[in-house]
C-alpha positions as CSV (number, residue, x, y, z in Angstrom):
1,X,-17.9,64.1,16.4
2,X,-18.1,62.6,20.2
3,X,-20.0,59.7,18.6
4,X,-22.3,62.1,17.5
5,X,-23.4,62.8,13.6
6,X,-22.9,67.1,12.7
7,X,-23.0,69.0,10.0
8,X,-19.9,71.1,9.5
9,X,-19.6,73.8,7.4
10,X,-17.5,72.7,3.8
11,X,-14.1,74.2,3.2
12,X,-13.8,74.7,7.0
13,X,-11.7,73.1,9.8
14,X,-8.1,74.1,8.2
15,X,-5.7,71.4,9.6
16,X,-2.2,71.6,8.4
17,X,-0.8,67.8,7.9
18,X,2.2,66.5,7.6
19,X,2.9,64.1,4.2
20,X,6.2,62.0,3.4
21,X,8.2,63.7,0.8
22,X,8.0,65.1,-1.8
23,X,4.6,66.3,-0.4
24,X,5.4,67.9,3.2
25,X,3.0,70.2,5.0
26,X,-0.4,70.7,3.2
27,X,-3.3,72.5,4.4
28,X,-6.5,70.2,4.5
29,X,-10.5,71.1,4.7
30,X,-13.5,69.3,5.8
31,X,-15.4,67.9,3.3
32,X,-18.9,65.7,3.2
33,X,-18.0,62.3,1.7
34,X,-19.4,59.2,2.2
35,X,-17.1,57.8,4.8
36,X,-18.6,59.9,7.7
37,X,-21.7,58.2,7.0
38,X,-20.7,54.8,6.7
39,X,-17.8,54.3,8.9
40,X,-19.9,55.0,11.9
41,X,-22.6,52.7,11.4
42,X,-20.3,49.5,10.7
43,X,-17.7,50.1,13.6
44,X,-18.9,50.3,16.4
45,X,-17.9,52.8,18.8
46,X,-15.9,55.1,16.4
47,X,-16.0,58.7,18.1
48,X,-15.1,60.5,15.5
49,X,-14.7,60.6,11.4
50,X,-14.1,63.0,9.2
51,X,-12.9,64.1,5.8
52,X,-10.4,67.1,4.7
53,X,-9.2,67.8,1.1
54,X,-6.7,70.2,0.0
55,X,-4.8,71.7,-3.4
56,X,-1.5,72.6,-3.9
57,X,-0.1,75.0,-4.1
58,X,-2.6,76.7,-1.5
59,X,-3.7,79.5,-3.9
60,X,-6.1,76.7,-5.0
61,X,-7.4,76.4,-1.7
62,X,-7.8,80.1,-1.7
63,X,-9.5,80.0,-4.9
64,X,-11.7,77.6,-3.8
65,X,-12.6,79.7,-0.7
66,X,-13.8,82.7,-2.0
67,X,-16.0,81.0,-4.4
68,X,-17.9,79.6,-1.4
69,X,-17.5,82.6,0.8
70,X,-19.2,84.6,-2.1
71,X,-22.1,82.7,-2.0
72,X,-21.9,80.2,-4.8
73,X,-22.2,77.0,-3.0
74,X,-25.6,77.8,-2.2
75,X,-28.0,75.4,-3.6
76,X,-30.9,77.4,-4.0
77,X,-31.8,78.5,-7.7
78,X,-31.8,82.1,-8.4
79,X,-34.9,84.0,-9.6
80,X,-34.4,85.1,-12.5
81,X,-31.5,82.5,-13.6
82,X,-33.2,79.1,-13.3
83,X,-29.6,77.6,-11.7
84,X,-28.4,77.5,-8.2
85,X,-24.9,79.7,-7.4
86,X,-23.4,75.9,-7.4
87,X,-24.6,75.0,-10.6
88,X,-23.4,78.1,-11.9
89,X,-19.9,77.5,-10.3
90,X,-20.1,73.6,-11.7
91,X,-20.2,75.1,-15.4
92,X,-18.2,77.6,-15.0
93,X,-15.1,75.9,-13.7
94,X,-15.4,73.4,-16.4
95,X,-15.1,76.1,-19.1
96,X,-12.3,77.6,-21.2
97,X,-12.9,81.1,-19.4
98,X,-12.6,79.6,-15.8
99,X,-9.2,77.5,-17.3
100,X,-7.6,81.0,-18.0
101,X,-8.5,83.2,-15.6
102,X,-7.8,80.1,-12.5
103,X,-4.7,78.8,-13.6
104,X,-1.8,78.5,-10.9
105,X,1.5,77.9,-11.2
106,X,2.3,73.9,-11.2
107,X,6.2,74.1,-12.1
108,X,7.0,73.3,-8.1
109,X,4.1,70.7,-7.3
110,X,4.3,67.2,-7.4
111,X,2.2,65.6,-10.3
112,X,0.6,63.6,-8.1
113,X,-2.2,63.0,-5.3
114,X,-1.6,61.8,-1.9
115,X,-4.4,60.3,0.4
116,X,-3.7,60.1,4.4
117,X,-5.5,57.8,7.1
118,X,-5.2,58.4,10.6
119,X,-6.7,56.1,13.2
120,X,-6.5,57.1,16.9
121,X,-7.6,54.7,20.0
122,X,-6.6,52.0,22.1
123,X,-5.2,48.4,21.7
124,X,-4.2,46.1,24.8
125,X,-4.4,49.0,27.5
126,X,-2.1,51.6,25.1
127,X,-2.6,54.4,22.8
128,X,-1.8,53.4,19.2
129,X,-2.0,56.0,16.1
130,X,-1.8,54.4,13.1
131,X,-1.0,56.5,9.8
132,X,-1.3,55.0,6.5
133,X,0.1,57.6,3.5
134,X,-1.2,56.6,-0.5
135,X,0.9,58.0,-3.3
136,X,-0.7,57.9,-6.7
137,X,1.8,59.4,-9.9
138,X,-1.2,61.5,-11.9
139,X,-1.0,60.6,-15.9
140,X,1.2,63.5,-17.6
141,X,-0.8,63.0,-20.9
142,X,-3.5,62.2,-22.9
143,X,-2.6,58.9,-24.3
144,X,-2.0,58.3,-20.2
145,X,-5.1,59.7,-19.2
146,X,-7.2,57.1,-17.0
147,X,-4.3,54.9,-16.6
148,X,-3.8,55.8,-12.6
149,X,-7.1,57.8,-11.6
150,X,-7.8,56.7,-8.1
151,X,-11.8,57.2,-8.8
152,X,-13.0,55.3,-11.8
153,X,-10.5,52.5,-10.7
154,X,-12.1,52.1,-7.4
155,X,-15.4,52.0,-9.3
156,X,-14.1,49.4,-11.7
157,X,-12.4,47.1,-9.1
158,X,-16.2,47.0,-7.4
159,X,-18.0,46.4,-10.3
160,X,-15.8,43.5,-11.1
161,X,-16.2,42.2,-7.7
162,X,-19.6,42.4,-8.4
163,X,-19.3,40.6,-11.4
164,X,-17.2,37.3,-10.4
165,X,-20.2,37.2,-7.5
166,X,-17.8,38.5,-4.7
167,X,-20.4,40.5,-3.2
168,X,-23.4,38.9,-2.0
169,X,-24.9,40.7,-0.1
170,X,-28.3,43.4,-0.7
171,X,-29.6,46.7,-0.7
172,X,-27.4,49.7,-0.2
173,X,-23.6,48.0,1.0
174,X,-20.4,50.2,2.0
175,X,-17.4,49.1,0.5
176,X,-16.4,48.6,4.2
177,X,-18.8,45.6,5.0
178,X,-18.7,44.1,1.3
179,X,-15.1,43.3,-0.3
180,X,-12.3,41.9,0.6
181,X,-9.6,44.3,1.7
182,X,-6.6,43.1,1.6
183,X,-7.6,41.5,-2.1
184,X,-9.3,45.2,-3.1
185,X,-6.1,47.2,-1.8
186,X,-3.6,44.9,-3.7
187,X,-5.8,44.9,-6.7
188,X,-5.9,49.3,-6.6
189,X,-2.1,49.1,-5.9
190,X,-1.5,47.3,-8.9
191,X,-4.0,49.4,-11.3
192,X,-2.6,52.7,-10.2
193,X,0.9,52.2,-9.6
194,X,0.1,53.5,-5.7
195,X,2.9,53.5,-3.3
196,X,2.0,53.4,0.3
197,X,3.7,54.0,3.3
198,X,2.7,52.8,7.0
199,X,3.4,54.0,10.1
200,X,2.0,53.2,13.6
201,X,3.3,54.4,17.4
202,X,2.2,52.4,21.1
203,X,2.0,54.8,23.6
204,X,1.7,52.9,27.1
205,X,3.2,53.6,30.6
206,X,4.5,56.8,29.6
207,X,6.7,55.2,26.8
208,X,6.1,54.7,23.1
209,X,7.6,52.7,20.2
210,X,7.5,52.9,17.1
């Protein structure tokens, strides 16, 4: 933030954001993730980066909220216990008890996950915001299940660039500064199915195009 790195508290920062259909308005959070870091130190200049997440429908979100606002994201172990609140919280959602008593209604949300990119600042003396919008369809059943998870194919597509000696470089390297993007992007498309929609707008001399 204003070039500057921050902490910021998690699941705080509520900023409502407007996705192409079928998605519409969604309520987002900040979030640490590794972009913040990263992003920063390989271009130059950047003034600000961040990361929000959201569920729908929002009584996830609110779910989610109470659990930290009670405490449980607090890392420290409890005497007594021998877990932290978050480790606690970590089990707990992953059980059968947590699967009955936090289940929301899905009949009227999308079975899918949308990501959102939105780059602000200047090209040729004008003020350009780019928007770039990911759609991903979310397997439906077991015998789907792994066939468009955004995660473990990201993983996979580097590990196979890794493999046919795409990445040369050493020590710890941002997917940024490492791969190929336009190859990595078209490669994810194809694995997951993704569908994504660009849009950018020029402002300059008090008119804009898009």
């Amino acid at each position: 933030e204003n070039g500057q790195y921050c902490l910021k508290d998690g699941w705080s920062g509520r900023r409502d954001v407007e996705y192409k259909a079928p998605f519409g308005q969604m309520g987002a959070y900040l979030i640490g993730h590794g972009e913040t870091i990263t992003l920063p130190h390989y271009i130059q200049g950047v003034q600000e980066v961040s990361n929000r997440i959201g569920f729908f429908p929002d009584r996830g979100n609110q779910i989610w909220r109470s659990f930290i606002d009670l405490g449980f994201a607090a890392t420290d172990k409890v005497e007594g216990l021998g877990i932290s609140p978050m480790q606690f919280m970590a089990q707990y959602f992953s059980s059968p008890v947590a699967a009955d008593a936090l289940a929301v209604d899905l009949s009227t949300a999308p079975r899918s996950v949308a990501f959102r990119l939105e780059v602000l600042g200047r090209r040729d003396g004008a003020d350009v915001t780019s928007v770039m919008e990911d759609h991903i369809k979310l397997p439906t059943s077991a015998e789907e299940a792994g066939s468009a998870d955004p995660t473990p194919t990201c993983a996979r597509l580097v590990l196979e660039a890794y493999i046919r000696g795409e990445i040369t470089g050493q020590g710890l390297l941002s997917p940024e500064i490492c791969l190929d993007a336009q190859a990595y992007v078209a490669a994810f498309a194809k694995a997951t199915g993704a569908n994504f929609i660009a849009d950018e707008r020029v402002i300059k001399g008090g008119l804009f195009t898009n």
